[in-house]
N, C-alpha and C positions, 0 to 999 in steps of 0.2 A: 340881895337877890342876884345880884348883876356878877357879885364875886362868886357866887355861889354855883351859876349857867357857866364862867369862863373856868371857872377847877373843875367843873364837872367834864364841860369838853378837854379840857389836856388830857386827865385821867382817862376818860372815854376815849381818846387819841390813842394813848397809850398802850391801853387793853386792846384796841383795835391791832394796833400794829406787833401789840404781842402774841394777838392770837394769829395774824398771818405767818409771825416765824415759828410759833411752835406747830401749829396745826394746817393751816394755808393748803393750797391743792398742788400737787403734783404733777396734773395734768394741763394745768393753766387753761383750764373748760368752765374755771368759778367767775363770773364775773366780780365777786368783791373780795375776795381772800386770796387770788390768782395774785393783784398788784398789792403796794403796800402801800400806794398812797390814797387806793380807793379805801381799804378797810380802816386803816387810821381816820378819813371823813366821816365812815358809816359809822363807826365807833363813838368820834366826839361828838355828829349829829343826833345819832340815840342819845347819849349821855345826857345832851343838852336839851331835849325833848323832853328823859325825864324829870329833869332838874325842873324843866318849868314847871310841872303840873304838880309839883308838892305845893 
């Protein structure tokens, strides 16, 4: 379970920070797709959220 929360958050990291460089704001008005260190948290934090509840 424990490996399964920590792969989940890199991946969820990852997707986070991927989706800042492909899609992220322009305007820098987003608070979590604006910076890339917030979205890669948002990211691995969902991940890891879902992970738990399987």
């Amino acid at each position: 379970m424990l490996t399964r929360m920590v792969l989940s958050g890199v991946f969820g990291g990852l997707a986070g920070y991927g989706w800042h460089k492909l899609v992220g704001c322009k305007s820098g008005g987003c608070p979590i797709t604006a910076n890339p260190y917030f979205s890669t948290l948002w990211g691995a934090a969902i991940a890891v959220i879902l992970a738990a509840g399987r």
